[in-house]
TORDREN-766988 format. One line per 3 residues: number of its first residue (from 1); their letters; for each residue z, x, y of C-alpha. Coordinates in steps of 0.1 Angstrom, whole numbers. Layout:
N
NUM) a) Z/X/Y; ...;
***
This chain:
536
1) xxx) 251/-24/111; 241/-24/72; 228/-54/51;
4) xxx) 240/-66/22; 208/-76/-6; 221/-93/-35;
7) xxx) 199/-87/-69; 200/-118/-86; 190/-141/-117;
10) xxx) 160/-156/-111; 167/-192/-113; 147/-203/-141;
13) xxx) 150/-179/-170; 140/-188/-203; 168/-181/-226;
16) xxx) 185/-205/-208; 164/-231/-208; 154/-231/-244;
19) xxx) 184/-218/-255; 168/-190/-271; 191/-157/-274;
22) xxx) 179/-131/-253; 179/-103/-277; 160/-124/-298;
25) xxx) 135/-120/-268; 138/-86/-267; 133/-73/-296;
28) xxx) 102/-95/-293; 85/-79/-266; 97/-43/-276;
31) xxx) 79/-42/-311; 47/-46/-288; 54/-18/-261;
34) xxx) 62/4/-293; 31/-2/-311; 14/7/-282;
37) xxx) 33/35/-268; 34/50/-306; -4/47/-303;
40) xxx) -10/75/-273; 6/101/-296; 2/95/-332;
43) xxx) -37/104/-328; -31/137/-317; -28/153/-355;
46) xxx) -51/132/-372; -81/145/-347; -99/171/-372;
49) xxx) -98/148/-396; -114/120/-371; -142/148/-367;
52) xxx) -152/152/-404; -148/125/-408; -176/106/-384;
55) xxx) -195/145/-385; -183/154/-350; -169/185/-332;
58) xxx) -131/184/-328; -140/187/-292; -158/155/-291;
61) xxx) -132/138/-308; -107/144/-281; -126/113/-262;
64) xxx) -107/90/-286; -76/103/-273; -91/106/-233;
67) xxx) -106/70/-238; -77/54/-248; -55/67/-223;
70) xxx) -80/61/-193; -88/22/-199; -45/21/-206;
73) xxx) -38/38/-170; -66/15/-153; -48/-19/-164;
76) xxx) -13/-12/-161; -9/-11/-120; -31/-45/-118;
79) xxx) -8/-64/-150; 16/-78/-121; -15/-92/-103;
82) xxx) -32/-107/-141; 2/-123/-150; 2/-142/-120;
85) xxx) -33/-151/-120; -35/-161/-157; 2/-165/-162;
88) xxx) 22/-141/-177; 25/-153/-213; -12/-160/-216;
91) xxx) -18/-128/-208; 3/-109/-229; -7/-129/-259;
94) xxx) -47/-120/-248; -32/-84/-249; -15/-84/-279;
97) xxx) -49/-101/-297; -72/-78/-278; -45/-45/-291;
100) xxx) -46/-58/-326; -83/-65/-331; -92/-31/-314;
103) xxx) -72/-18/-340; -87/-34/-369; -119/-24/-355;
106) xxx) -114/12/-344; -100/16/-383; -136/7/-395;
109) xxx) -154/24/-369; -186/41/-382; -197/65/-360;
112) xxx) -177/85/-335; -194/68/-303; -182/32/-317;
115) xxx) -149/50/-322; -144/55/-283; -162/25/-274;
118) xxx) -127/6/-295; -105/30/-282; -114/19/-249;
121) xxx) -107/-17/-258; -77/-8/-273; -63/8/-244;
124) xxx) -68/-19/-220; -51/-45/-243; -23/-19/-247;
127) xxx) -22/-15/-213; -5/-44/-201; 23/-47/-232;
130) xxx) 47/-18/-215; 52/-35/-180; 49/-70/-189;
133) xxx) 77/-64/-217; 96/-47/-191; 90/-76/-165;
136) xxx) 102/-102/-194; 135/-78/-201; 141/-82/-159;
139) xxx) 132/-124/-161; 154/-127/-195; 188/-109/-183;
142) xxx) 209/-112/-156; 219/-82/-135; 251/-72/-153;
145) xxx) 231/-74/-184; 200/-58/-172; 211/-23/-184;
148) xxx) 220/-32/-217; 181/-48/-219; 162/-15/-202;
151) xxx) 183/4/-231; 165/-12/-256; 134/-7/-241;
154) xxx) 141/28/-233; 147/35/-268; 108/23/-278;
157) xxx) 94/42/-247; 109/78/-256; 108/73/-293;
160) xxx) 75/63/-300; 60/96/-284; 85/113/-299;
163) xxx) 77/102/-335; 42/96/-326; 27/129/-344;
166) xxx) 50/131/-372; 39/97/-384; 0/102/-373;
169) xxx) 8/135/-399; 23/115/-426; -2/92/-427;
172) xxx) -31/114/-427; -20/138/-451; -7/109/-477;
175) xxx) -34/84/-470; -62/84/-446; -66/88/-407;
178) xxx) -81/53/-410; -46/38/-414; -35/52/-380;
181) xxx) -54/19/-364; -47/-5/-396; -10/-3/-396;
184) xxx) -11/-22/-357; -29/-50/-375; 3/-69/-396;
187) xxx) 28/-61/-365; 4/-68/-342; 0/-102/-358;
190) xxx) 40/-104/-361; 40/-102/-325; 12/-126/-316;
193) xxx) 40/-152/-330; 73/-143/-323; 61/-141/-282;
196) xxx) 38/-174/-290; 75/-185/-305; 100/-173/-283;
199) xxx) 85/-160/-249; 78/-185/-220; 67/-178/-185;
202) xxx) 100/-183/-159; 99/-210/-139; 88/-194/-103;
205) xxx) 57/-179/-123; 46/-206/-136; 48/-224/-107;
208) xxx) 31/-196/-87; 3/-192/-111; -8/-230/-110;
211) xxx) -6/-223/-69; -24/-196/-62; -49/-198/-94;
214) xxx) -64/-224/-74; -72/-195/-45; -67/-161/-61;
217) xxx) -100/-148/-69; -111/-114/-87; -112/-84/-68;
220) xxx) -140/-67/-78; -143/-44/-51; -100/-31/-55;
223) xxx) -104/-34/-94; -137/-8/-94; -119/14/-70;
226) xxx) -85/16/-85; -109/18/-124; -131/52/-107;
229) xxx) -95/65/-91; -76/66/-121; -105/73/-146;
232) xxx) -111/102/-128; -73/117/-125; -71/111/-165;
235) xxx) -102/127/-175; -95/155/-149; -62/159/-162;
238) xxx) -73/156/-200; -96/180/-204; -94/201/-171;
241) xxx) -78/231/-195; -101/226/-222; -130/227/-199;
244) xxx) -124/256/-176; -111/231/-150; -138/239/-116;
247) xxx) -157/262/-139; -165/227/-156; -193/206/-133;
250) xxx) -178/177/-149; -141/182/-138; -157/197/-104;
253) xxx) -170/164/-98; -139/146/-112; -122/160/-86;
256) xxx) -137/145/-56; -141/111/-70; -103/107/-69;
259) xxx) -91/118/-41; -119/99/-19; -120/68/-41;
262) xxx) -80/67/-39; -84/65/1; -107/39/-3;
265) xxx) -85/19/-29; -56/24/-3; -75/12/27;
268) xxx) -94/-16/9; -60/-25/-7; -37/-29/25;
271) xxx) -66/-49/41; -66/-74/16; -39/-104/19;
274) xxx) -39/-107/-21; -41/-73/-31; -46/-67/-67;
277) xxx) -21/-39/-65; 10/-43/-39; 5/-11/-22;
280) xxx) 34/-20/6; 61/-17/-25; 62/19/-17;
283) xxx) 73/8/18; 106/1/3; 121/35/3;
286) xxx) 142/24/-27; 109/19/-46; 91/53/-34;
289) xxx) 121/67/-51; 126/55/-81; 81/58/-85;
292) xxx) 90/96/-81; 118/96/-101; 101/83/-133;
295) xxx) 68/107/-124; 93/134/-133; 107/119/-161;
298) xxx) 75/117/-174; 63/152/-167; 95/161/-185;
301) xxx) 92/137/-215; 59/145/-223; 57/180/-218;
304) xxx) 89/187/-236; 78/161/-269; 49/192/-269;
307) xxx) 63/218/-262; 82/225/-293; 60/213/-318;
310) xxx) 34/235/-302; 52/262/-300; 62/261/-341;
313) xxx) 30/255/-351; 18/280/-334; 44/308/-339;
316) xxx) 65/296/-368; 34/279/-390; 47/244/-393;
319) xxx) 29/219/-408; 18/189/-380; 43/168/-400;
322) xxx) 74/191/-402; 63/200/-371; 70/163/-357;
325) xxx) 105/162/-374; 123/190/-350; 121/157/-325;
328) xxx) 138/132/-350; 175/147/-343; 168/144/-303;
331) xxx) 153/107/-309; 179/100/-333; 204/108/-302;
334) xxx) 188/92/-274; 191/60/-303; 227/62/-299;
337) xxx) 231/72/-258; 208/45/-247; 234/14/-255;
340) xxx) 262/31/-240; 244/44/-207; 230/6/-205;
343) xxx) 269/-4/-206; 273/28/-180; 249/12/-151;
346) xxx) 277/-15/-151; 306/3/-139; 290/36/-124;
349) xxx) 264/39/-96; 231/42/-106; 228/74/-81;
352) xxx) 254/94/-100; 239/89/-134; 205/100/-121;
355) xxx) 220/132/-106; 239/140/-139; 207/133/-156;
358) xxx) 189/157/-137; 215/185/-139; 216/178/-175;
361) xxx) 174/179/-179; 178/214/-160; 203/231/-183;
364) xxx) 188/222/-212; 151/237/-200; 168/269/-188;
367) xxx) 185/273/-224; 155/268/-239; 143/302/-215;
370) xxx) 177/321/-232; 168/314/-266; 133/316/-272;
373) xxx) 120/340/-297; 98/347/-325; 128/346/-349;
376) xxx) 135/306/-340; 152/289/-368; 146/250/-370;
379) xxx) 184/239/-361; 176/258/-331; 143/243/-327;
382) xxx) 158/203/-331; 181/214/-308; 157/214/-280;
385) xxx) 152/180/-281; 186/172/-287; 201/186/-256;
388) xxx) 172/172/-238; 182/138/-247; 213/139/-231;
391) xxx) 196/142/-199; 171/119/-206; 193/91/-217;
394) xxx) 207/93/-182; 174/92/-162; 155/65/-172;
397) xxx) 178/33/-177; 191/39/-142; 158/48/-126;
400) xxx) 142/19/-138; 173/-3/-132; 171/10/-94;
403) xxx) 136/-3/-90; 139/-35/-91; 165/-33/-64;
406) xxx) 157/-53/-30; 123/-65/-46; 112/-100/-46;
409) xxx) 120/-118/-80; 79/-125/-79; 72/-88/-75;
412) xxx) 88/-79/-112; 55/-80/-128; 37/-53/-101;
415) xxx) 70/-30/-99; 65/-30/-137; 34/-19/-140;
418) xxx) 34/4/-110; 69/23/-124; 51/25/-159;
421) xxx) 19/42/-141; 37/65/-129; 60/77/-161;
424) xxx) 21/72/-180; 6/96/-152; 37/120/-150;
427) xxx) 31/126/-187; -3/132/-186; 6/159/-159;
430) xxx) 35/175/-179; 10/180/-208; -22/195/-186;
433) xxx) 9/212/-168; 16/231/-202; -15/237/-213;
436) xxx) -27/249/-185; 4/270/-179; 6/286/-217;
439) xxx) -31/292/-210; -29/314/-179; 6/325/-178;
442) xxx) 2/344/-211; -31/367/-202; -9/369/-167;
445) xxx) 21/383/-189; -3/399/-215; -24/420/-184;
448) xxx) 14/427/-176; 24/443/-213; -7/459/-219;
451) xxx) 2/482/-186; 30/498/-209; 11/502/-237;
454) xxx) -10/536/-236; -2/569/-245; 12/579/-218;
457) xxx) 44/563/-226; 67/579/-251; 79/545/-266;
460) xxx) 46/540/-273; 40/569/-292; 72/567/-310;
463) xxx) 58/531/-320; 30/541/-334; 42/571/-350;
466) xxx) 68/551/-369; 47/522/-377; 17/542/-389;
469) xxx) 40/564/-414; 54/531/-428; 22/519/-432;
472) xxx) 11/551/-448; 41/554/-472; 32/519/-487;
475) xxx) -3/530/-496; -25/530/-468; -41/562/-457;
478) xxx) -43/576/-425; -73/562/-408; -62/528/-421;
481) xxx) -23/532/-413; -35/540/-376; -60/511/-374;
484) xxx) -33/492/-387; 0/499/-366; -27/498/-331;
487) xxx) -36/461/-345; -1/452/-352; 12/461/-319;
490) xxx) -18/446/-301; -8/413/-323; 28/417/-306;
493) xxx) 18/416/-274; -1/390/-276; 28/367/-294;
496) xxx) 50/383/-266; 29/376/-238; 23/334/-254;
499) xxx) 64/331/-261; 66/344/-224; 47/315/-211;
502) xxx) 62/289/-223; 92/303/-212; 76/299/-175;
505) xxx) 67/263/-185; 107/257/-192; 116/270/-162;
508) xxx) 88/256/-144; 101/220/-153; 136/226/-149;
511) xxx) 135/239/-113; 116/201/-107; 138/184/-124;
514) xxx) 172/203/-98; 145/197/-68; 145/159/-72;
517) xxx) 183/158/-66; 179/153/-30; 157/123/-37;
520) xxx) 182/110/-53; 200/104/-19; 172/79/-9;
523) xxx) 184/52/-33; 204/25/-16; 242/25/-26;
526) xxx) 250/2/-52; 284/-18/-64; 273/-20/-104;
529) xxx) 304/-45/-110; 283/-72/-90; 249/-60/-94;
532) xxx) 245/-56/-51; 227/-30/-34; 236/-20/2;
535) xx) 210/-9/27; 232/14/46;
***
C-alpha cells in the first residue's frame, strides 16, 4: 500500500501577505549568502600578503582561513533551532550585523592574533546567512516555483567559490589585502535594509517562536558538543596535509575528539525532546539521501574550483588572478543552466536529473584524466570547469529541491542548515582529499618512474646522450652538459610524477560521483507537475 505526501505552500507566506514580489525577496537574501560564501575563498591568494603584512609566517596565517571556516561549520546545523528561538528575521538581521562589523573590523586588524580572533566572529555571523536564505527561498515560493527560487540560489553558492580567488587576486595586486574584508561593509549594510524592508518571518514561525520562546532554553551541553565535534573535523581536515596528519600531535589528538564527541552529541541529541539539531531528520530516508547527495557535490565542487587553478599555477605559471579566470567560462555557464534546470524540476523527476548529473560530473573528470599534460593551453584549461558545469547544474537544484520533500513545513530552517553542512563539510573534504592525494600519489608515481631511470635502461642512455650533446652544442661543456641533462630529466620526472596525481585525484572523484547512482534510487518518486512525492 503506498502513501501519497503532498509538499505544500506553507499557509502564511510573506509575499502574499505584503504583496511584496518574491524575486524581490530573493535577490534579497542571496546578496547575503554570496557575500558570505565569496568570503571562504577569496582569502586564499591574498594569504602571503596577510603574513607580511601583520610579520607572520604564511603558515600561521592559514588560521584566518581555518578560523573562519570552523566557527561557520559550528553555527550552520543549529540556525534552524536559533530561528525559531529568536525568530527567523531577527536572527538573520543579528547575522548580517555581526558579518558586516566582523568585516570592518578584521580589515583594521593589527596583529595577526586579532585577525583570527575576527575571523572567528565573522564566521559565525556568516554562518547562518546560507541556510536561513535557503529556508526563506522554501517559505517565499510555492512548490512549482521552488526550483526556479533554488536556481537563483544555486547560482551565488557555486559562483562565489568559483570567483572567490580571482577577485581576492585582483584586489590584492591593485589595492590592498585589507579591502578583502572592507568591500562586505557597503553590501553588508545594503542588506541589513532590504531584509529589514522586505523579509518577514511566515506566519507558523512566528507563531512558534512566541510559543516555545517561552520554554526553549539554551543547550549548552548539545551546543559545546556539536562546537568540539565539528571544530575538530575542520581543523583536522585543514591542516591534516600541511601538518603530516598523525605525524602531527595536534591532528593526532584532533582525531579522537570527533569521533567520541560526535557519539556524545548523537546520544545527548536524541535524548533531548528539543534538540538543538534534529538528528531524527536522517530517519527520513529521503533526507539521508539527499544529505549524501550534496556531501558529494561538495567534494566535487570544491575540489574541482582547485584543482585547475592549482594545477596552472603550478605547471603553467599563472598568476593567482589569471589563474582564477579559467573558472569564469564554467561559472559563466552554470549562470545560464541554472534557470532552465529550475524550470526542468517542474516537468522531470527530480531522480533523473540527479542521475544525469552524476553521469555528466563523471565524464567530465575522466576527460580531464585523457587530456592532462604539461603542454595545457588555457581553452583547454576553462574547459574543465565548463564541462563540469553541466553536471553540476543538474545536481544541486534537484538535490536540494528533494530535501525538503516529506518534511514538516517547521523543519525548513534545520533541513537548511543541515543540507548546507554537509555541501560546507563535503568541500572541505574534496580539498584535504586533493591535497592530500597530489601530495602522496606523486612520490607514489615518482618512486614508480625513478625505477626506469638508471643506466641500465637503453632509453635512458639514449636520453642523456642526446640531451647532454644539445646542451654541449649550445655552449656548455661536458661536465656541465651532463650535470645538466641528469637535472633536467630528474625535473621531468618529478613534473611527471605531480601531473600523474592529479590525474588519480580526477578519477578518484569521478568513480564517487558513478557510485552514488544507486543512492539515487532512495529518493521517493515524485510527480513534478503537482509538486507530490510518493512513498512507494
Amino acid at each position: 500500500m503506498s502513501a501519497v505526501f503532498t509538499l505544500s505552500a506553507p499557509a502564511a507566506l510573506p509575499a502574499r501577505e505584503t504583496r511584496i514580489n518574491p524575486w524581490v525577496i530573493a535577490g534579497t537574501v542571496s546578496l547575503a549568502a554570496f557575500m558570505e560564501v565569496l568570503d571562504t575563498s577569496i582569502a586564499n591568494v591574498a594569504l602571503p600578503y596577510m603574513a607580511g603584512g601583520l610579520a607572520a609566517s604564511v603558515d600561521d596565517a592559514s588560521w584566518v582561513l581555518t578560523s573562519y571556516l570552523v566557527a561557520n561549520a559550528i553555527v550552520l546545523p543549529i540556525s534552524g533551532w536559533l530561528s525559531v528561538r529568536f525568530g527567523r528575521k531577527r536572527f538573520y538581521i543579528a547575522s548580517v550585523v555581526v558579518f558586516t562589523i566582523s568585516s570592518f573590523l578584521c580589515g583594521i586588524a593589527p596583529s595577526l592574533g586579532m585577525l583570527i580572533v575576527f575571523r572567528v566572529l565573522q564566521g559565525a555571523g556568516g554562518g547562518g546567512l546560507q541556510p536561513v536564505s535557503q529556508a526563506i527561498l522554501k517559505d517565499t515560493f510555492p512548490p512549482d516555483q521552488l526550483g526556479t527560487a533554488f536556481a537563483l540560489y544555486g547560482m551565488v553558492v557555486v559562483l562565489a567559490p568559483a570567483i572567490g580567488p580571482t577577485v581576492g587576486g585582483w584586489i590584492t595586486d591593485n589595492y590592498q589585502w585589507r579591502w578583502i574584508f572592507y568591500m562586505n561593509v557597503p553590501i553588508g549594510i545594503i542588506s541589513l535594509l532590504l531584509v529589514s524592508r522586505f523579509v518577514h518571518d511566515p506566519g507558523y514561525l512566528a507563531e512558534r517562536t512566541r510559543e516555545v520562546r517561552k520554554y526553549l532554553r539554551m543547550d549548552y551541553i548539545g551546543i559545546g558538543l556539536l562546537a568540539l565535534c565539528l571544530g575538530s573535523l575542520q581543523v583536522m581536515l585543514d591542516k591534516g596535509q600541511e601538518d603530516d596528519w598523525f605525524h602531527s600531535h595536534l591532528i593526532a589528538v584532533l582525531a579522537l575528539i570527533f569521533p567520541v564527541t560526535l557519539a556524545l552529541f548523537v546520544i545527548w541529541e536524541l535524548s533531548r525532546d528539543k534538540p538543538v539539531m534534529d538528528l531524527r531528520l536522517f530517519r527520513n530516508r529521503n533526507f539521508s539521501a539527499t544529505a549524501a547527495l550534496i556531501f558529494v557535490f561538495g567534494v566535487e565542487v570544491y575540489a574541482i574550483t582547485v584543482f585547475t587553478p592549482q594545477y596552472v599555477q603550478s605547471f603553467m605559471g599563472y598568476t593567482a588572478e589569471l589563474a582564477g579566470m579559467t573558472q569564469a567560462p564554467g561559472a559563466a555557464l552554470m549562470i545560464l543552466l541554472m534557470p532552465i534546470v529550475g524550470k526542468m524540476v517542474r516537468r522531470i523527476d527530480a531522480r533523473w536529473l540527479i542521475v544525469a548529473g552524476l553521469v555528466l560530473s563523471a565524464v567530465a573528470l575522466f576527460h580531464i584524466t585523457s587530456s592532462l599534460d604539461l603542454q595545457l593551453d588555457f581553452r583547454t584549461a576553462a574547459s574543465y570547469r565548463e564541462m563540469q558545469s553541466l553536471g553540476l547544474a543538474l545536481l544541486f537544484i534537484p538535490i536540494n529541491t528533494a530535501a525538503y520533500v516529506d518534511i514538516p513545513e517547521e523543519k525548513g530552517g534545520e533541513v537548511s542548515g543541515t543540507i548546507n553542512l554537509m555541501r560546507n563539510i563535503g568541500g572541505s573534504v574534496g580539498i584535504s582529499l586533493l591535497e592530500t592525494m597530489i601530495a602522496r600519489r606523486a612520490q607514489f608515481h615518482q618512486d614508480e618512474l625513478i625505477a626506469h631511470v638508471t643506466h641500465a635502461h637503453p632509453n635512458f642512455q639514449v636520453a642523456i646522450h642526446h640531451l647532454s650533446n644539445h646542451l654541449y652544442h649550445h655552449g656548455l661543456s661536458h661536465p656541465q652538459a651532463l650535470h645538466q641533462a641528469y637535472a633536467r630529466i630528474y625535473d621531468s620526472v618529478i613534473s611527471q610524477a605531480a601531473i600523474q596525481s592529479y590525474i588519480d585525484v580526477a578519477w578518484l572523484i569521478g568513480l564517487v560521483c558513478l557510485m552514488m547512482i544507486p543512492v539515487v534510487l532512495m529518493l521517493k518518486k515524485n510527480d513534478p507537475a503537482t509538486a507530490r512525492v510518493s512513498a512507494e
